[in-house]
C-alpha positions as CSV (number, residue, x, y, z in Angstrom):
1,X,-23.8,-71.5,20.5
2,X,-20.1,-70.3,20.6
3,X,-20.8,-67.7,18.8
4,X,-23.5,-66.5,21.0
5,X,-21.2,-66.7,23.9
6,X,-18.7,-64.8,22.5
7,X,-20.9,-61.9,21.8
8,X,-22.0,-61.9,25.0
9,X,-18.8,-61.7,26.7
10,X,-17.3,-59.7,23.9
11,X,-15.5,-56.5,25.6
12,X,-17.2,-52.9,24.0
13,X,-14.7,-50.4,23.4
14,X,-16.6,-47.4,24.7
15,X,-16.8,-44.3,22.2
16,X,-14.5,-41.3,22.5
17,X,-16.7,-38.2,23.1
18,X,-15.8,-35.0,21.0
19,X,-13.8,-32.4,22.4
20,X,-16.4,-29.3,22.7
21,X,-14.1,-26.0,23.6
22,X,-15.4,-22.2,23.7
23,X,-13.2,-19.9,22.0
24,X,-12.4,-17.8,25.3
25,X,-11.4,-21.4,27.4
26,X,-9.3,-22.2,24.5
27,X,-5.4,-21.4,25.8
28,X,-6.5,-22.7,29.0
29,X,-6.7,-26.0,27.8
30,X,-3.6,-25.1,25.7
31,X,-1.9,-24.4,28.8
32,X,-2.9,-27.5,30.3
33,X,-2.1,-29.8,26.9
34,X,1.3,-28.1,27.2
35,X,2.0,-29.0,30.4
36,X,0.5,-32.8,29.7
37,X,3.1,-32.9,26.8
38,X,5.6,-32.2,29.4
39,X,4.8,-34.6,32.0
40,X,4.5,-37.1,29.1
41,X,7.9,-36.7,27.8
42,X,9.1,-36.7,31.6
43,X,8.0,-39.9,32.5
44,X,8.7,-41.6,28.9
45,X,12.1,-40.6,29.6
46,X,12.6,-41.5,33.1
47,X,13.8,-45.0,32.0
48,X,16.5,-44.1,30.1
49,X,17.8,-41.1,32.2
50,X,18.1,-43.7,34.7
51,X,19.8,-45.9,32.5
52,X,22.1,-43.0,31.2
53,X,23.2,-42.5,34.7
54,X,24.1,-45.8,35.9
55,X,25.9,-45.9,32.1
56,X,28.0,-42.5,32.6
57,X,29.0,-43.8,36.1
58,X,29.8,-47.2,34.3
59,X,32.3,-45.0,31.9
60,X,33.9,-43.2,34.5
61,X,35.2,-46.6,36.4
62,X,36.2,-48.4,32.8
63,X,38.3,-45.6,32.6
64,X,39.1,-45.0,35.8
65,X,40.2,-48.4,36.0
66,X,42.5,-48.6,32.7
67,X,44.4,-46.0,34.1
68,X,45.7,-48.5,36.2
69,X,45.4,-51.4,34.5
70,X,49.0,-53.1,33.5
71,X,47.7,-54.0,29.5
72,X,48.5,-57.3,27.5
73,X,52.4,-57.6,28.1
74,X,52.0,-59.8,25.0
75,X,51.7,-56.6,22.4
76,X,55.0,-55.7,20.9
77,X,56.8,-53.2,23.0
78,X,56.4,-50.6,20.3
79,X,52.6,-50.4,20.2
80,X,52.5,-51.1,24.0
81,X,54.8,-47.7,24.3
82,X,52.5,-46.0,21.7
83,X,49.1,-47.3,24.2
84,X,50.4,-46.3,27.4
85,X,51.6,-42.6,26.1
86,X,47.6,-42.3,24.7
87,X,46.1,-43.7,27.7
88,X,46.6,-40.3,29.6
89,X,45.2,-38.1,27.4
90,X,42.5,-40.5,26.2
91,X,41.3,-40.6,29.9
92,X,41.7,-36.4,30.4
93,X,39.7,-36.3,27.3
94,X,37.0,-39.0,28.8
95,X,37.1,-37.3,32.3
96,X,36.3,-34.0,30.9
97,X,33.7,-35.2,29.0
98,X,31.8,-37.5,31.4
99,X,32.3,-34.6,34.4
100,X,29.3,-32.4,32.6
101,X,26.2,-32.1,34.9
102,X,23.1,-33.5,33.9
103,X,20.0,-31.5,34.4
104,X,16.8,-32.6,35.7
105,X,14.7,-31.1,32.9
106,X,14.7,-34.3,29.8
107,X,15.0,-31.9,26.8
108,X,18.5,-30.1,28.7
109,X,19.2,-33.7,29.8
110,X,19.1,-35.1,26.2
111,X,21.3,-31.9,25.0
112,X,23.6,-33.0,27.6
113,X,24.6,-36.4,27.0
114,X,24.3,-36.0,23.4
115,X,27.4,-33.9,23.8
116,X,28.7,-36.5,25.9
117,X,28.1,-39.2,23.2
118,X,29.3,-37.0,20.7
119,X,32.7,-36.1,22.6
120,X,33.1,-40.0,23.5
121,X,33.1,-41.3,20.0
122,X,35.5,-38.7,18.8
123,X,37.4,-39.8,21.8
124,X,37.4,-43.6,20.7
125,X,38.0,-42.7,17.1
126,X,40.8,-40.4,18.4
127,X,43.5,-41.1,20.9
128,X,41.0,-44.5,21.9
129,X,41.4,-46.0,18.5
130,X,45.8,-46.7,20.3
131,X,44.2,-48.6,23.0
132,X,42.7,-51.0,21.9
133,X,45.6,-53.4,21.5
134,X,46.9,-53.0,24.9
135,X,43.6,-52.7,26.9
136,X,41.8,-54.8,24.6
137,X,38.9,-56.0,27.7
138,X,38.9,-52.3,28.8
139,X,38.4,-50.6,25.4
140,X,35.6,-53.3,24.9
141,X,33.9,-52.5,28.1
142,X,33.9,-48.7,27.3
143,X,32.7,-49.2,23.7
144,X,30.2,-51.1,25.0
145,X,29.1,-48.3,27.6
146,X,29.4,-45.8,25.0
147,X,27.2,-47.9,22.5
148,X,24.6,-49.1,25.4
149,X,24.6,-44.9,25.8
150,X,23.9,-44.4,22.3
151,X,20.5,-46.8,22.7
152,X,19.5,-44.7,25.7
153,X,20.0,-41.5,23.5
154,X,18.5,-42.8,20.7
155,X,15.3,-43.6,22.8
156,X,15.2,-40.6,24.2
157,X,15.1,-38.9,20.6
158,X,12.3,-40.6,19.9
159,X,10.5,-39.3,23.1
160,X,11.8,-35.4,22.5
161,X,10.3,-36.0,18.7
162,X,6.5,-36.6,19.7
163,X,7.1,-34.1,22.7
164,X,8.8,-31.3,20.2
165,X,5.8,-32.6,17.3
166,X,3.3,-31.9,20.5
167,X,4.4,-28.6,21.3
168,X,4.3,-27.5,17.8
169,X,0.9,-28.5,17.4
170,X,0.0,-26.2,20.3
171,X,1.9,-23.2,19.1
172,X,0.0,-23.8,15.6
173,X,-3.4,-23.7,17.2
174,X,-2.2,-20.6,19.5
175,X,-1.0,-19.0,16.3
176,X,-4.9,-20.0,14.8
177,X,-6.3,-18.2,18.1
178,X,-4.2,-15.2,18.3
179,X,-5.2,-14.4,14.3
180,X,-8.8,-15.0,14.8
181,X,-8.4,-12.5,17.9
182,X,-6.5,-9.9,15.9
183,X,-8.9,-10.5,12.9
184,X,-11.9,-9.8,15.1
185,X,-10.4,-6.5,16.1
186,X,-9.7,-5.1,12.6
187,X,-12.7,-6.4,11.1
188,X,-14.5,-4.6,14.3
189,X,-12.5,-1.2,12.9
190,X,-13.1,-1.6,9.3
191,X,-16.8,-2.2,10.2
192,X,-16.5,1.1,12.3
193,X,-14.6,3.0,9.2
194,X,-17.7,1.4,6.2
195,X,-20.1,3.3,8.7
196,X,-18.3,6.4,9.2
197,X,-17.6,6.5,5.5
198,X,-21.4,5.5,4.7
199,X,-23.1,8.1,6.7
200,X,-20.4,10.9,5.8
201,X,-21.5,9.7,1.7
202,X,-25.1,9.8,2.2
203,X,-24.0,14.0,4.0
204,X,-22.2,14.6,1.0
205,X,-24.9,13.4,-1.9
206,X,-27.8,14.8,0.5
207,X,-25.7,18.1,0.4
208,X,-25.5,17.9,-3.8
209,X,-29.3,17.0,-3.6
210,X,-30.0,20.2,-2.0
211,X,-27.6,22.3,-3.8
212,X,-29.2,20.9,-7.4
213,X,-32.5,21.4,-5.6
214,X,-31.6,25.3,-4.7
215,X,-30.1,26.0,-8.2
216,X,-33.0,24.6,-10.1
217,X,-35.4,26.6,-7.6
218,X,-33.7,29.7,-8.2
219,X,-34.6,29.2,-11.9
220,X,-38.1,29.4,-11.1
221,X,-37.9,32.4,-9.3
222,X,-39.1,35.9,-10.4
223,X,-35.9,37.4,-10.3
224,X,-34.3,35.2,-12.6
225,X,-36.5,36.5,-16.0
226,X,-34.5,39.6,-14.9
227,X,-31.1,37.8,-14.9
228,X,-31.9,36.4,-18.3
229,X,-33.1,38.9,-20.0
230,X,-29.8,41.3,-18.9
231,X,-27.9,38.2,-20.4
232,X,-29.6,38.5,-23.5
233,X,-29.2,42.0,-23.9
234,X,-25.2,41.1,-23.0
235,X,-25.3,39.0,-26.2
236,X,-26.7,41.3,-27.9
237,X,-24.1,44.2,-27.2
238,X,-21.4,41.3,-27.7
239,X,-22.5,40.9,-31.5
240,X,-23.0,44.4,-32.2
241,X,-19.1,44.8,-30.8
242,X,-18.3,42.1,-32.8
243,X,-19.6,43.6,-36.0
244,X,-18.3,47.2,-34.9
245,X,-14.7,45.1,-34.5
246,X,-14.8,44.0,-37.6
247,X,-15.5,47.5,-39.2
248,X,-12.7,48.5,-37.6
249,X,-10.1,46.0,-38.9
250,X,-11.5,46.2,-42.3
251,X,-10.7,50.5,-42.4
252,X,-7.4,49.6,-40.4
253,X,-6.6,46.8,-42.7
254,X,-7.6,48.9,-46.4
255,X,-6.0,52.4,-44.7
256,X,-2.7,50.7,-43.8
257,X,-2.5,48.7,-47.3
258,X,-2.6,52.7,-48.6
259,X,-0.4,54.2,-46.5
260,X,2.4,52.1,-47.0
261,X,1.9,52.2,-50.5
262,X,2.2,56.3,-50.1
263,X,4.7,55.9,-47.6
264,X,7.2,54.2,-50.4
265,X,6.1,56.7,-53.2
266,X,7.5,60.1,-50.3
267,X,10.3,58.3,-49.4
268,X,11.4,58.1,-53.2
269,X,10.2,61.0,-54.3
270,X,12.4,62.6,-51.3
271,X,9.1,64.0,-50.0
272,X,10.5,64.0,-46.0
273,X,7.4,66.0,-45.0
274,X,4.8,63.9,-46.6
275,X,7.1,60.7,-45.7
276,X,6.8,61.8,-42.0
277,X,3.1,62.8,-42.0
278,X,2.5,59.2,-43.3
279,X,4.1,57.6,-40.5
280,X,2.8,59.1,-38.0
281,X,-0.8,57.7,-39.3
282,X,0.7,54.6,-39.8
283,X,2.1,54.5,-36.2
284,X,-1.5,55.2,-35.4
285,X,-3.1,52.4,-37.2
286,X,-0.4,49.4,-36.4
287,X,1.0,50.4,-33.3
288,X,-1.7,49.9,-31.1
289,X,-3.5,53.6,-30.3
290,X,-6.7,53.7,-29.8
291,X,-7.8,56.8,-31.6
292,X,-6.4,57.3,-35.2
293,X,-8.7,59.9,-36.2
294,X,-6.3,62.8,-35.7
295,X,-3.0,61.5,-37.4
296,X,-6.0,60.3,-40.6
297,X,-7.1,64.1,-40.7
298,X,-4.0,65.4,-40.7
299,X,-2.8,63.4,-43.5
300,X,-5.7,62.5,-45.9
301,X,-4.5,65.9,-48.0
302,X,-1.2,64.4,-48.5
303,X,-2.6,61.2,-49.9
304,X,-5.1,62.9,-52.1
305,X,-2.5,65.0,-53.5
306,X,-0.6,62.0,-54.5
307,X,-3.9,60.7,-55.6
308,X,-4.3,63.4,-58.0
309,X,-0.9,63.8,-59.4
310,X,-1.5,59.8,-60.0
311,X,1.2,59.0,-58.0
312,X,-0.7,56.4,-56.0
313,X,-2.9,54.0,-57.9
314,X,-6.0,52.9,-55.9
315,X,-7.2,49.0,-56.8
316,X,-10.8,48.5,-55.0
317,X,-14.0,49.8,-54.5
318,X,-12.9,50.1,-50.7
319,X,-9.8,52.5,-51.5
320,X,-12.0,54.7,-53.6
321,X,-14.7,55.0,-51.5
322,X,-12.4,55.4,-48.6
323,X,-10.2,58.2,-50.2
324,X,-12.1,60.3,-52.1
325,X,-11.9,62.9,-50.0
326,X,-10.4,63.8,-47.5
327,X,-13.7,63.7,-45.0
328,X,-14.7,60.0,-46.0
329,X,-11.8,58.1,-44.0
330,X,-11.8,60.2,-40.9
331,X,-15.4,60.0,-40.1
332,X,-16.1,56.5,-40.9
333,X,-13.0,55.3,-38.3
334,X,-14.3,57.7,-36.0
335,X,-18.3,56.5,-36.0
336,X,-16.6,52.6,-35.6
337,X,-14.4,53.4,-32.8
338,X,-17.6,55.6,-30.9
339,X,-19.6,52.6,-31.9
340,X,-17.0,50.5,-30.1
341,X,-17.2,52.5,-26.8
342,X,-20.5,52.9,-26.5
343,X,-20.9,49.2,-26.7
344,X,-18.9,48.9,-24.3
345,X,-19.8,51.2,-21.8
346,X,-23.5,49.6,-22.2
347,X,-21.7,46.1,-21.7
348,X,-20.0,47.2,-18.7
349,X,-23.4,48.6,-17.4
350,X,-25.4,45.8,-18.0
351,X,-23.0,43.5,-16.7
352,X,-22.9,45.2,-13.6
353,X,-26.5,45.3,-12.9
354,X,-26.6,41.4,-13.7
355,X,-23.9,40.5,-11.0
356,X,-25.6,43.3,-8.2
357,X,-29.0,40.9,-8.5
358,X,-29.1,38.6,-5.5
359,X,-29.9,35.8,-8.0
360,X,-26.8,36.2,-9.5
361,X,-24.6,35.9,-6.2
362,X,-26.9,32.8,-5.3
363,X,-26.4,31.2,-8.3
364,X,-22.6,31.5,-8.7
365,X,-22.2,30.2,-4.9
366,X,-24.1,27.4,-5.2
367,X,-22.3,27.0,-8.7
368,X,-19.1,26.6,-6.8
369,X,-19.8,24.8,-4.0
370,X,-21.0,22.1,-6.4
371,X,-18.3,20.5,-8.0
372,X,-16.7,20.9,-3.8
373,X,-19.5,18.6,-3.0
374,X,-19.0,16.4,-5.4
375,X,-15.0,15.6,-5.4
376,X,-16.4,15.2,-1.6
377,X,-18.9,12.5,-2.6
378,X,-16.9,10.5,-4.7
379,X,-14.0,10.7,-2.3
380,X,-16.4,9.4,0.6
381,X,-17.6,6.6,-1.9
382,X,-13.9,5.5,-3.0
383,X,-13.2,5.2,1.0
384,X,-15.9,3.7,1.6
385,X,-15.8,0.6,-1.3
386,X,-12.0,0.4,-0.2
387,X,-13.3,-0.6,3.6
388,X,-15.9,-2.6,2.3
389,X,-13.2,-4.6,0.0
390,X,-11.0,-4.6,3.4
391,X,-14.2,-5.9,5.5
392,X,-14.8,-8.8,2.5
393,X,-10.9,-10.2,3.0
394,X,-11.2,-10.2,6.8
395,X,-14.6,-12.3,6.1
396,X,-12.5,-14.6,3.9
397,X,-9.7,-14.7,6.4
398,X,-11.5,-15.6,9.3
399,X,-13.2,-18.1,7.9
400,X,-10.1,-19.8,6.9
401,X,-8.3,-19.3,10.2
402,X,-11.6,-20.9,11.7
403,X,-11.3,-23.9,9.6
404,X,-7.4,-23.9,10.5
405,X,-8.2,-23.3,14.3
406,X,-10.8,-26.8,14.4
407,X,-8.6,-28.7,12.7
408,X,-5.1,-28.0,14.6
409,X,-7.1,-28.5,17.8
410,X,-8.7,-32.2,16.4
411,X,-5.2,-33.0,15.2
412,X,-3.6,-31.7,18.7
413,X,-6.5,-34.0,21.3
414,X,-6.1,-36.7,18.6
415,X,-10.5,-37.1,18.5
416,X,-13.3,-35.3,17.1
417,X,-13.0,-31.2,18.6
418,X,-15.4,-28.4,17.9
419,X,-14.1,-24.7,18.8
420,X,-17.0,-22.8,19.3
421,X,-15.3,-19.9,17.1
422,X,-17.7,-16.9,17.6
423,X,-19.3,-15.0,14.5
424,X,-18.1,-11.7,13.5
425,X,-20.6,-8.8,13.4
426,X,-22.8,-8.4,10.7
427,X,-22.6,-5.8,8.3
C-alpha cells in the first residue's frame, strides 16, 4: 500500500526536448546564448560585488583609522619608532591602492580588485609586515578585510571560469559555422571549375575525334593513290641516289688512294709539274668540288706514264680497271656524278608535285594540329582530376565540420541539439 502511494504522488521530472536549429537561425541563437552567458555571470556575481564594496570601504576606515590610532605603548620604543615611521607609507601605499574605480561590467570588475588584492598583500608583506606589533587590533582587522576580499575574488573566479568556458564554446561553434559557410562557397567554385574543365575535355577529345576521323578519311580518298604512288617513286629515286652515292665514293675513295701514291713518287723524283698536276686532282677529289672530271682528264697521262715506267705499282682489280687508260677514270666519275643529278632533279620534281596535291596540305595540317589537341586534352583532363580531388577533400571537410558543428552546439545548450546543416550540391 505504501508503495502504491508513493508512486502516485511521486513527482515526474518532465523530459528535456532537443534543441532543433536551421543552419541560417544559428548565430542568432548564438547571439542570444552570448548574451544569456552574460546576464548569468552578472547576476552570479552580484553577491560578491556587493560584498567587495562594503569590504573595500571596510579597508579604507581600518586604515583610515590606524593613521590615528596611538598603538600599544607597551612595545619597546624601538620597534614602536620603526611602526609609526611605516605607518605613513603603508597607508599612501593602501590609499592608492583602494582609490581605483570599480567598473560596473563583472569581468573589468574582477580585473579590478584583483589588482587591488594583489597590491594589498604586497602591501602587508611589505611595509604592513612593521605594523603589526604596534597596531596589533588594526593590522588584524585589515588582514581580515583583505582575506574576507580574497573569498569574494576567489568566488568570483569561479563565476568568470564557466562564463569565459561559455563564451568559448560559442566562439567554437561560430568558428564550426563560419567554415561550413566558407566550405560551401569553394566547394560551389570547384564544382563550377570540374564542369568548366569537363565540358572543355569532352571539346578537346571531340576535336581529336574529328581530326583522326578527317585523316583516316583522306586515306580513302582518290587523290591519295596519287600521293602514294609519287612517294613511292621518291623511294625509288632515293635508292637509286643511294647506289649512285656509293659509286661515287668507291672511284673517289680508289682514285685518291692512287693519286697520293703518284703524288709521293713526283715529289721525289723532283717532277714539280707532274707533282702539281696531281694536286690539283687531288684538291678535286677531297676538297669538296663537285665535278672532278676536268682536273682527272687532265692528269690521267701523267699517272699512266708513271704507270708504264713502273714507277707506280697498281694492287687491285679496281686500280687496273680504273687506270688503264687514260678514258676509263674520266668517264666512269662523270656517268656517277650525271647519274647523281639527274636523280636529283627527278627527286626535286616529284617532291614538288607531292606537296602541290591538296591531299598533301590537308594531311600535314591536320598532322599538326594533332598532337596541339592532344597536349590540350590531357591538360583539360589533369585540371579537371585536380578539381575533382579538390571537390572530394571539401566533401570530407564538410562532413567533419558538420559533425564538429552538432556537437559544439549539444555541448554549448547542455541537451540533445540537431543543426539542420544543409547538403552540398551534388556532383
Amino acid at each position: 500500500m505504501f508503495k502504491q502511494l508513493r508512486d502516485l504522488f511521486r513527482r515526474t521530472e518532465p523530459e528535456e526536448e532537443s534543441l532543433n536549429l536551421s543552419f541560417d537561425g544559428l548565430p542568432a541563437w548564438l547571439d542570444a546564448r552570448e548574451e544569456e552567458i552574460g546576464n548569468e555571470l552578472s547576476g552570479a556575481t552580484e553577491p560578491s560585488r556587493e560584498a567587495i564594496l562594503g569590504i573595500l570601504e571596510h579597508l579604507r576606515e581600518a586604515v583610515a583609522r590606524m593613521e590615528t590610532a596611538e598603538g600599544d605603548e607597551e612595545v619597546h620604543p624601538r620597534l614602536r619608532d620603526i611602526s609609526r615611521k611605516a605607518l605613513p607609507g603603508f597607508a599612501k601605499s593602501m590609499a592608492q591602492i583602494l582609490s581605483r574605480e570599480l567598473s560596473g561590467d563583472p569581468e573589468a570588475f574582477y580585473a579590478t580588485v584583483a589588482e587591488i588584492l594583489k597590491g594589498s598583500l604586497k602591501a602587508l608583506k611589505g611595509q604592513g609586515k612593521y605594523l603589526s606589533s604596534v597596531y596589533p587590533d588594526e593590522m588584524k582587522e585589515v588582514r581580515a578585510a583583505v582575506k574576507d576580499l580574497g573569498r569574494e575574488v576567489n568566488t568570483m573566479t569561479e563565476a568568470l571560469a564557466r562564463a569565459r568556458a561559455g563564451r568559448q564554446q560559442v566562439e567554437d561553434v561560430r568558428k564550426s559555422h563560419a567554415a561550413l559557410s566558407r566550405i560551401r562557397e569553394e566547394y560551389a567554385a570547384v564544382d563550377g571549375q570540374v564542369r568548366e574543365y569537363g565540358t572543355a575535355l569532352a571539346e578537346a577529345e571531340s576535336a581529336i575525334h574529328k581530326t583522326e576521323e578527317d585523316l583516316a578519311a583522306l586515306k580513302r580518298h582518290p587523290h591519295y593513290a596519287r600521293k602514294q604512288e609519287i612517294e613511292e617513286r621518291i623511294r625509288e629515286l632515293d635508292a637509286t641516289a643511294e647506289e649512285a652515292g656509293r659509286e661515287v665514293a668507291a672511284l673517289r675513295t680508289t682514285a685518291v688512294h692512287v693519286f697520293r701514291k703518284a703524288g709521293k713518287m713526283a715529289e721525289k723524283a723532283g717532277d714539280s709539274a707532274a707533282a702539281a698536276s696531281i694536286d690539283r686532282a687531288l684538291d678535286a677529289y677531297t676538297g669538296g668540288g663537285d665535278d672532278p672530271v676536268g682536273p682527272t682528264e687532265a692528269v690521267m697521262p701523267v699517272i699512266l706514264a708513271m704507270i708504264q715506267r713502273e714507277e707506280l705499282a697498281l694492287k687491285n682489280q679496281d686500280e687496273l680497271r680504273l687506270f688503264s687508260d687514260t678514258e676509263t677514270l674520266p668517264a666512269a666519275m662523270k656517268r656517277a656524278l650525271e647519274r647523281q643529278r639527274d636523280v636529283r632533279v627527278k627527286r626535286a620534281a616529284e617532291q614538288e608535285a607531292l606537296a602541290a596535291l591538296p591531299v598533301v596540305v590537308e594531311e600535314q595540317r591536320l598532322a599538326t594540329a594533332l598532337p596541339g589537341l592532344r597536349r590540350e586534352a590531357e591538360a583539360k583532363a589533369a585540371a579537371k582530376a585536380r578539381a575533382e580531388s579538390q571537390r572530394e577533400t571539401l566533401q570530407a571537410s564538410y562532413a567533419t565540420e558538420s559533425g564538429n558543428l552538432r556537437s559544439r552546439t549539444a555541448a554549448l545548450a547542455g541537451r540533445d541539439a540537431e543543426v539542420e546543416v544543409p547538403d552540398l550540391p551534388s556532383p
